[in-house]
C-alpha positions as CSV (number, residue, x, y, z in Angstrom):
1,X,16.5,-38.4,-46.7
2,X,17.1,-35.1,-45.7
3,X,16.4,-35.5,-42.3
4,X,19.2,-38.4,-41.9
5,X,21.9,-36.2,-43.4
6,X,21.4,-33.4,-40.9
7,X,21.8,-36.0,-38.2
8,X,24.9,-37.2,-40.4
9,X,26.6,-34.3,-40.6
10,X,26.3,-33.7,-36.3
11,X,23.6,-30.9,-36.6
12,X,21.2,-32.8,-34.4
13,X,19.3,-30.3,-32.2
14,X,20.5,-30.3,-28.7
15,X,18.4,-32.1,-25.4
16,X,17.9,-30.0,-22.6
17,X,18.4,-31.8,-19.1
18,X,16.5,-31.2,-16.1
19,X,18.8,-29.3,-14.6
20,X,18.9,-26.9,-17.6
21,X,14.7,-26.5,-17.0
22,X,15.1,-25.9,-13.4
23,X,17.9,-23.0,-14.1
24,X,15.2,-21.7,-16.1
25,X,12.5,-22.1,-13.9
26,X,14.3,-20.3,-10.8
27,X,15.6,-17.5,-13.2
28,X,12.2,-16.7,-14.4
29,X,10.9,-16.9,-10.7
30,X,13.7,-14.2,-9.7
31,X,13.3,-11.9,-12.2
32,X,9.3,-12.0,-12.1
33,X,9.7,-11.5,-8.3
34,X,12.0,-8.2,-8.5
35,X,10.0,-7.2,-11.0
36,X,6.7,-7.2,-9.0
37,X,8.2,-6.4,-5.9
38,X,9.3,-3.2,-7.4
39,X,6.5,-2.3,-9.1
40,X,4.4,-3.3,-6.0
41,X,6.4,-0.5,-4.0
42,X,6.4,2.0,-6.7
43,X,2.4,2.1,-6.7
44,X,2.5,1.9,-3.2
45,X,5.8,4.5,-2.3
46,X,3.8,6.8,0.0
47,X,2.4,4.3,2.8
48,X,5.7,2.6,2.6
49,X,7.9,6.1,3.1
50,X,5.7,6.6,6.0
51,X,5.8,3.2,7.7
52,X,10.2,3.8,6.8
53,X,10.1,7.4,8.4
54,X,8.6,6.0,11.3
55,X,10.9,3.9,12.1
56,X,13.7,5.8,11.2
57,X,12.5,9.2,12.8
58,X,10.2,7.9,15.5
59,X,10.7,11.3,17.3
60,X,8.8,13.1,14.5
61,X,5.8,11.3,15.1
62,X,6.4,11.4,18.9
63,X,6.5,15.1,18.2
64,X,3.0,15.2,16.1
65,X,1.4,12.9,18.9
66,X,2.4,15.3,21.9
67,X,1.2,18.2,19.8
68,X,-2.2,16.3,18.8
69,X,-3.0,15.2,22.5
70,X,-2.8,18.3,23.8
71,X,-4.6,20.0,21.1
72,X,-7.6,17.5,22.0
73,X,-7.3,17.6,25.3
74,X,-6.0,13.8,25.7
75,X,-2.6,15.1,27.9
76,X,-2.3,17.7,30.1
77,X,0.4,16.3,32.0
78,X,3.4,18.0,29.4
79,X,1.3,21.7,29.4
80,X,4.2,24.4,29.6
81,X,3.5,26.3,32.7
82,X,4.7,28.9,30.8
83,X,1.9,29.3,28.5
84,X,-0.7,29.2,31.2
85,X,-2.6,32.7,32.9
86,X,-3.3,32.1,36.8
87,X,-7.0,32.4,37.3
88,X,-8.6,35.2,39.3
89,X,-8.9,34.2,42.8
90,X,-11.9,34.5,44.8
91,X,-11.9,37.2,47.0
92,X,-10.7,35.1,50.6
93,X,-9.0,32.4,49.0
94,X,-5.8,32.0,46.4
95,X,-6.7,30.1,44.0
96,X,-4.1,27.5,42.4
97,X,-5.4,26.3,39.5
98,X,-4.5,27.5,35.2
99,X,-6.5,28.4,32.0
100,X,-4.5,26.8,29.5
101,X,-4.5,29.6,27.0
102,X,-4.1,27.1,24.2
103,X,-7.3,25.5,25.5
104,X,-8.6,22.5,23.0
105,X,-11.2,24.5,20.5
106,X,-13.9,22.1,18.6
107,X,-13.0,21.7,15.1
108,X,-15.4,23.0,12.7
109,X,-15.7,19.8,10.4
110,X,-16.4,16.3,11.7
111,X,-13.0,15.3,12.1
112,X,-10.6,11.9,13.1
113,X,-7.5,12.5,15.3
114,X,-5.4,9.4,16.0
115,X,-2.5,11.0,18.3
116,X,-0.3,7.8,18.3
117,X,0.0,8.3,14.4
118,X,0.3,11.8,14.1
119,X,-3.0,12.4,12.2
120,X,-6.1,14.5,12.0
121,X,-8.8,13.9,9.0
122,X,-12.0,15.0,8.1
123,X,-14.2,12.5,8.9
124,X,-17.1,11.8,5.4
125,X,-20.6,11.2,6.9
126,X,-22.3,9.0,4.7
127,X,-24.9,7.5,7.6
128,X,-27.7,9.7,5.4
129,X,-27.3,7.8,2.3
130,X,-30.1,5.5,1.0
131,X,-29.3,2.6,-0.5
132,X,-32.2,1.3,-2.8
133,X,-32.6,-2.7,-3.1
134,X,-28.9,-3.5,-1.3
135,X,-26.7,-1.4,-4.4
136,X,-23.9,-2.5,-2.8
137,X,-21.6,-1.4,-6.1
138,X,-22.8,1.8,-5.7
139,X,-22.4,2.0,-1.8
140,X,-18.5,0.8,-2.6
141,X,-18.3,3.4,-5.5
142,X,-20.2,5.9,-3.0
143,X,-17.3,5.3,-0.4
144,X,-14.6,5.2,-2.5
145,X,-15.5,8.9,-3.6
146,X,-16.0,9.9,0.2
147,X,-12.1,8.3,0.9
148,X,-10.8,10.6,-1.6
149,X,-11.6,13.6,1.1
150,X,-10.7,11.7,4.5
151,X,-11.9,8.5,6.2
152,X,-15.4,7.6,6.3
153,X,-18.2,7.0,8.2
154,X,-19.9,4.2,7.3
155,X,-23.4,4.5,6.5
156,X,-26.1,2.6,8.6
157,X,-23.7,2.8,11.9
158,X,-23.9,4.5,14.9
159,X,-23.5,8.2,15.5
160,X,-21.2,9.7,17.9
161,X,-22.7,9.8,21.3
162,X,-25.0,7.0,20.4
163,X,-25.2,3.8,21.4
164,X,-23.9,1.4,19.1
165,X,-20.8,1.2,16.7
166,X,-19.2,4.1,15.1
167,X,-17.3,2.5,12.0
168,X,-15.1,4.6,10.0
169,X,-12.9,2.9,7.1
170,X,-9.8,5.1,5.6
171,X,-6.9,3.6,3.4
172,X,-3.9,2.0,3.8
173,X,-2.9,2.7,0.4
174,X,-4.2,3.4,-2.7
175,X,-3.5,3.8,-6.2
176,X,-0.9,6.9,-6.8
177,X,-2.7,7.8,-10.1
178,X,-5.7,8.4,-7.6
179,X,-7.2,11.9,-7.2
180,X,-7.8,11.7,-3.3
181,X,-5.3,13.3,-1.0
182,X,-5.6,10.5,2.0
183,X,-4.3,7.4,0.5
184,X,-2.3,6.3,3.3
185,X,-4.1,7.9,6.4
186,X,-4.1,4.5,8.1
187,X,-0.7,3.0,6.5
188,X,0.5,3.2,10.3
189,X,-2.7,2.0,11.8
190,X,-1.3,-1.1,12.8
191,X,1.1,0.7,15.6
192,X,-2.3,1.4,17.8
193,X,-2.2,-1.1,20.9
194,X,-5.0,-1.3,23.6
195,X,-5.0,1.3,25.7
196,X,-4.1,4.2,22.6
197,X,-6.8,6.8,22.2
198,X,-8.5,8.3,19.3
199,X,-10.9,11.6,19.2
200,X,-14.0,11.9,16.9
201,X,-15.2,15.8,16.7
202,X,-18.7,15.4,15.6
203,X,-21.1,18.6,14.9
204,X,-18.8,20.2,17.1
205,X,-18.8,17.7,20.2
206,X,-15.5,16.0,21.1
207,X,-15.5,12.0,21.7
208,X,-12.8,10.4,23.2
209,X,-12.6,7.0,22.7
210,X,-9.9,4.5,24.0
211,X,-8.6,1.1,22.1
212,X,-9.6,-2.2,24.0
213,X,-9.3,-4.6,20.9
214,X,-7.3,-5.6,18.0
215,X,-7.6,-8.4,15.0
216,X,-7.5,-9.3,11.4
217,X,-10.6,-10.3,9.3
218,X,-11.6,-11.6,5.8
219,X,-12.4,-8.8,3.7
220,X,-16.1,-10.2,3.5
221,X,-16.5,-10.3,7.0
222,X,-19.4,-8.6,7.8
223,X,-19.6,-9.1,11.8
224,X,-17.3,-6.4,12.4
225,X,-20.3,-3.8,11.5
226,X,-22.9,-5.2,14.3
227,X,-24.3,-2.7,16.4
228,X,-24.3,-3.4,20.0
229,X,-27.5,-1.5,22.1
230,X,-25.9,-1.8,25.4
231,X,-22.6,0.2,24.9
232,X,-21.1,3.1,22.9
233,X,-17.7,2.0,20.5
234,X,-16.0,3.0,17.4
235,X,-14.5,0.6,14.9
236,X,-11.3,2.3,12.5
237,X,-10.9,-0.4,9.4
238,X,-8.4,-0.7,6.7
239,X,-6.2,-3.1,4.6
240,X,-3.6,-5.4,5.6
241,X,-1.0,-6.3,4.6
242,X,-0.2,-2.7,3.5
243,X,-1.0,-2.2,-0.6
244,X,-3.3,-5.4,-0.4
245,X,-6.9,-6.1,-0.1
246,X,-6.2,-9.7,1.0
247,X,-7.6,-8.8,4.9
248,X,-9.1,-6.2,7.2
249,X,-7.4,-4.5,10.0
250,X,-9.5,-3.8,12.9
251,X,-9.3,-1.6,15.7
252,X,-11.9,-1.5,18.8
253,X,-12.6,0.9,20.9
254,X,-14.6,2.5,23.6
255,X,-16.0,5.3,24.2
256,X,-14.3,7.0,27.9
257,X,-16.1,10.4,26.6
C-alpha cells in the first residue's frame, strides 16, 4: 500500500539509460588512467628524467661519451694535441709519435663503462656463489642486493677473457623507496645500436667489447644465458618497457679485446 502511493505521488526512482552507464564507464576509465599514469611516473621519475634529458640535452651525454671513450681508450681520434709530450727520439731518427699524458689507467674495481650512455658502474661478481638444490628465490634475492651497488655479473657465466658469455643485468628502474644508488643505470640502454662499444675492467684488465645484436625476450627466457665454447661475448640485460618487468632487453656483443 505504501509502495503504490510513492509511485502516486511521482517519487518513482529514476532508470538509468545506456548512455548514462557508458558516461560512467569512460569517466571511470579516464580518471583511473591519470591516476595510474601519474603514479606510474612518480615511482619511476629518475629513469624517465634521464630518458627526457637526453633528448632534450643530447650534447650532455655526447659530452660524457667523448670523455668516457677516451678515458678507456675507445677514441683517440679527438686527443688534444695539446695535452700530449713528444717522445724521446732515438738517437738517428725523429721520432713522430705522442704519450698521451692522460693515458687510460685500469680501474681498481671491476667496473661497466657504456660510452654511448654516459656511464661507468661497478660491476658485482657473483660467478662464486653456490647455489644449493636450484634456490632460485635466494639467487633473485642474492642479485637484487648486488644491483643495489652497480650491475651484476651473473653467476655461472663466463669470465672476462673467457670463452663463453659474460652476462651482466642492471636496472631500468626501480622502486624510489629503494636503498641502492643504480636504479636506472640502463634506463637509456635501449639507445645502444650494433656497432656501439662497451668496456669491462676486470681484476684490472680492460675488455673491449663491440654490440653485434639487439632484441626483446620474455622475462622467463632462459636462452639468453647459454654459453657458447667457440667465441668470447658479453650479454647487458634489463627491463623493458622502462618501469615494467613485462620483457627483457638484450644487448649482444663481442669481444674486439
Amino acid at each position: 500500500m505504501q509502495y503504490h502511493n510513492v509511485h502516486k505521488r511521482g517519487l518513482a526512482v529514476e532508470k538509468i539509460t545506456f548512455g548514462d552507464r557508458l558516461w560512467q564507464f569512460i569517466r571511470f576509465t579516464v580518471v583511473t588512467g591519470m591516476i595510474f599514469a601519474i603514479t606510474f611516473f612518480a615511482i619511476n621519475f629518475t629513469a624517465y628524467k634521464q630518458i627526457l634529458t637526453s633528448a632534450l640535452n643530447p650534447e650532455a651525454q655526447a659530452q660524457a661519451e667523448r670523455v668516457l671513450r677516451i678515458a678507456t681508450g675507445t677514441d683517440t681520434a679527438n686527443i688534444d694535441t695539446s695535452k700530449l709530450l713528444p717522445v724521446l727520439p732515438d738517437k738517428k731518427e725523429v721520432r713522430k709519435s705522442f704519450a698521451w699524458i692522460d693515458f687510460p689507467i685500469a680501474s681498481t674495481d671491476n667496473r661497466l663503462i657504456v660510452p654511448k650512455l654516459g656511464q661507468s658502474v661497478p660491476l658485482v661478481d657473483m660467478t662464486t656463489e653456490h647455489i644449493e638444490g636450484e634456490n632460485w628465490a635466494d639467487l633473485e634475492n642474492q642479485i637484487q642486493d648486488g644491483l643495489k651497488q652497480g650491475v651484476v655479473h651473473y653467476p655461472g657465466t663466463a669470465k672476462p677473457g673467457q670463452f663463453g658469455n659474460v652476462f651482466i643485468t642492471g636496472h631500468s628502474s626501480y622502486y624510489p623507496w629503494d636503498s641502492g644508488q643504480f636504479k636506472d643505470t640502463f634506463a637509456l640502454l635501449g639507445q645502444l645500436e650494433i656497432g656501439d662499444q662497451f668496456v669491462i675492467y676486470y681484476n684490472q684488465i680492460r675488455y673491449t667489447y663491440r654490440v653485434y645484436d639487439k632484441f626483446e625476450v620474455a622475462s622467463d627466457n632462459v636462452n639468453v644465458l647459454e654459453q657458447p665454447r667457440d667465441r668470447k661475448i658479453s650479454t647487458l640485460m634489463t627491463c623493458t618497457p622502462v618501469g615494467t618487468a613485462l620483457r627483457r632487453l638484450i644487448i649482444k656483443a663481442e669481444d674486439i679485446s
